[in-house]
C-alpha positions as CSV (number, residue, x, y, z in Angstrom):
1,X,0.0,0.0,0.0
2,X,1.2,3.0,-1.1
3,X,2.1,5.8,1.5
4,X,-0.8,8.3,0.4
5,X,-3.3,5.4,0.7
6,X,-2.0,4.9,4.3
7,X,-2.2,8.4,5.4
8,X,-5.9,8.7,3.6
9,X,-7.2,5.4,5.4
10,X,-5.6,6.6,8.7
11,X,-7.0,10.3,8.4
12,X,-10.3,8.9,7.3
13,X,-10.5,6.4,10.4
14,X,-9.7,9.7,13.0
15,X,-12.6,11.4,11.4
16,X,-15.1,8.6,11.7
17,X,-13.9,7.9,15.3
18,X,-14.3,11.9,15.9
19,X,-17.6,11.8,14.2
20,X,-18.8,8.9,16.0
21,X,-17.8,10.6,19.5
22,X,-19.5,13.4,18.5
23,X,-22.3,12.3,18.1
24,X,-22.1,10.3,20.9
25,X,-21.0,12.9,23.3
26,X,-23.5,15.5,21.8
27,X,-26.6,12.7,22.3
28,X,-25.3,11.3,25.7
29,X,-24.8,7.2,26.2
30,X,-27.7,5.8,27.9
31,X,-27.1,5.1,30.9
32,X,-23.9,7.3,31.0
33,X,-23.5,11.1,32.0
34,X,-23.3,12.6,28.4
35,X,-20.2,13.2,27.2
36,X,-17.9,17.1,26.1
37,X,-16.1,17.3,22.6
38,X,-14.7,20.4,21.5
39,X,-12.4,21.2,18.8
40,X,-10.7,24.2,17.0
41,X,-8.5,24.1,14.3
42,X,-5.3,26.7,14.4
43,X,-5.4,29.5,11.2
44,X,-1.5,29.2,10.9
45,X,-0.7,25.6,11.7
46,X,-3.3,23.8,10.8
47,X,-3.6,21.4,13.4
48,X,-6.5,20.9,15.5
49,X,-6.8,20.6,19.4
50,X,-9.9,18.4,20.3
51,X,-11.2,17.4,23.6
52,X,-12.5,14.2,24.3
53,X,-14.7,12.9,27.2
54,X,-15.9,10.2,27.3
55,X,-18.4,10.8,30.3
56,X,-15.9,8.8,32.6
57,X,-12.2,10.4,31.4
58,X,-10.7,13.2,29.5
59,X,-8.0,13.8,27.0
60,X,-6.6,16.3,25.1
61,X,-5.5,15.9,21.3
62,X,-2.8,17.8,19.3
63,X,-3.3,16.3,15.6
64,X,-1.0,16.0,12.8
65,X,-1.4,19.5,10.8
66,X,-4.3,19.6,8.0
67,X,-5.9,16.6,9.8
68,X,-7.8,14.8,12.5
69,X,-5.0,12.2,13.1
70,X,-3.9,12.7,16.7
71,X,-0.1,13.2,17.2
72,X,0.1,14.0,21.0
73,X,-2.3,13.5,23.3
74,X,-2.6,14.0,27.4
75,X,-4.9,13.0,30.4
76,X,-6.9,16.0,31.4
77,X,-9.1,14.7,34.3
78,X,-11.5,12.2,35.2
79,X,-15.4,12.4,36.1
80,X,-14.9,9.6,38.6
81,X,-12.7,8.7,41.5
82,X,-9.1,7.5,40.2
83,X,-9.1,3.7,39.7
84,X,-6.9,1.3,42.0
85,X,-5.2,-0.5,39.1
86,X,-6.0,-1.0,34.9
87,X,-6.5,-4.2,33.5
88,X,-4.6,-3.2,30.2
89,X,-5.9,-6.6,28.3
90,X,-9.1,-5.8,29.3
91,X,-9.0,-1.9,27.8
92,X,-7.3,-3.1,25.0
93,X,-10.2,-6.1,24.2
94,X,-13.3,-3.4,24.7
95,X,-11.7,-0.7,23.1
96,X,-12.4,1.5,26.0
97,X,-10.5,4.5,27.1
98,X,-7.7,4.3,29.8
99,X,-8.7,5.7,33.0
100,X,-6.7,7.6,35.8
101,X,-5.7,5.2,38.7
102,X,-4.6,6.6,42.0
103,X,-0.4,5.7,41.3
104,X,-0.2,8.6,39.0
105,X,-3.8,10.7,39.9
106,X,-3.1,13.9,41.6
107,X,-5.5,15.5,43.9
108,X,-6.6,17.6,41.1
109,X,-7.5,14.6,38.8
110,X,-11.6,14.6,39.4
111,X,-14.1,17.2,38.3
112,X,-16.8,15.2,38.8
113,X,-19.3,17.3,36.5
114,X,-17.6,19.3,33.4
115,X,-19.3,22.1,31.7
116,X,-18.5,22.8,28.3
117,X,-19.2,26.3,28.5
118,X,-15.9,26.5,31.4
119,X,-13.1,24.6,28.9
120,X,-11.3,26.3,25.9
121,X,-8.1,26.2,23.8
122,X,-5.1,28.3,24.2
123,X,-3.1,28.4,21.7
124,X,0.5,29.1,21.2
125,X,1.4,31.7,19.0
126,X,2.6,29.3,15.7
127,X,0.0,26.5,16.5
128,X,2.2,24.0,17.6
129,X,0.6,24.1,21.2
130,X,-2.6,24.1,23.1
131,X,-3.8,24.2,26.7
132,X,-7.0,23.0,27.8
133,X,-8.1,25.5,30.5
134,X,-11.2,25.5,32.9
135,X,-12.7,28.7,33.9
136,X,-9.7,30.9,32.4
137,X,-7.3,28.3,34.3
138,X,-5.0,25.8,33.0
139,X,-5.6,22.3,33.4
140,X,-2.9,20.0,30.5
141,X,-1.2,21.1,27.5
142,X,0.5,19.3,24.6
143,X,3.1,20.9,22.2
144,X,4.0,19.0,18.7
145,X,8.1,19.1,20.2
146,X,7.4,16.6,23.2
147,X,6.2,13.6,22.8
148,X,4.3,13.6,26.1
149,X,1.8,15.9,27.2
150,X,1.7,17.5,30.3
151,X,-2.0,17.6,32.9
152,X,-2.2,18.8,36.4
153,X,-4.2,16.1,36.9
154,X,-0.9,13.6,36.9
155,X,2.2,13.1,39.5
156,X,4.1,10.8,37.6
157,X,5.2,10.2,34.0
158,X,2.7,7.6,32.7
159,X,1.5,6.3,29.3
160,X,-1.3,8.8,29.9
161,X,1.1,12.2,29.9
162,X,3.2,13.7,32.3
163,X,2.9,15.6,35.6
164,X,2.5,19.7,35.2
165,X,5.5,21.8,33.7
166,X,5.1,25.4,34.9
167,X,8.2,26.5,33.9
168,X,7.3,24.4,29.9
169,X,3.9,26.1,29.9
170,X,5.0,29.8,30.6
171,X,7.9,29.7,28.1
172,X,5.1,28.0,25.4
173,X,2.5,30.0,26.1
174,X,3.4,33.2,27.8
């Protein structure tokens, strides 16, 4: 398979997964609290930061630029209580999203009921950055030059981001 036939069936299976969550989120699960997804492309870059949230866990996307394929991504907080432990086999057979367990969780990890209307993008000047904040606040960022993003919701590096870099942030985004 060619290389443009690769990138065209990856880009094409971002945007159906976006899609679907978005339609998901924007209906609600049953049974579930609904779910938020927001996302903004940047003018300059092109890239586009989405949120996800599933109703039970956040993340914040960086994708690749002109496309929906994520290329960084980050933990921004969980609706629920951190978890004790994560059967990875398990995630990996359902498909489901990895939660925040309590080895990594900081005390800032839950907000147990989200409003859309209180999360936004910041971007960085050339696009290659965004921050998720809540009410004017920031909670994670990812930039396209690390390949881990950073959430306050974390205390230790994980496969779900790393902990909060003040010093990263301001020099990104101030």
């Amino acid at each position: 398979m060619d290389n443009w036939n690769r990138r065209w069936r990856a880009g094409a299976a971002g945007w159906a997964r976006l899609l679907a969550l978005a339609a998901w989120c924007w209906a609600g699960a049953a049974g579930a609290a609904p779910g938020i997804f927001l996302q903004h492309t940047h003018p300059v870059s092109a890239r586009s930061a989405v949120l996800e949230d599933d109703g039970h866990v956040a993340y914040l996307f960086l994708t690749a630029a002109g496309s929906f394929v994520p290329e960084r991504q980050v933990a921004a907080y969980t609706r629920k209580p951190p978890v004790a432990s994560v059967d990875w086999w398990e995630l990996k057979l359902t498909g489901d999203t990895a939660p925040i367990w309590r080895d990594v969780a900081s005390a800032q990890a839950t907000i147990p009921e989200p409003r859309a209307q209180d999360l936004e993008f910041r971007w960085s000047q050339d696009g290659e950055a965004v921050s998720l904040l809540r009410n004017g606040r920031p909670i994670a960022f990812v930039t396209s030059s690390h390949v881990h993003g950073y959430s306050k919701a974390l205390t230790k590096p994980s496969v779900l981001g790393a902990p909060w870099d003040k010093r990263l942030y301001q020099l990104t985004f101030q």
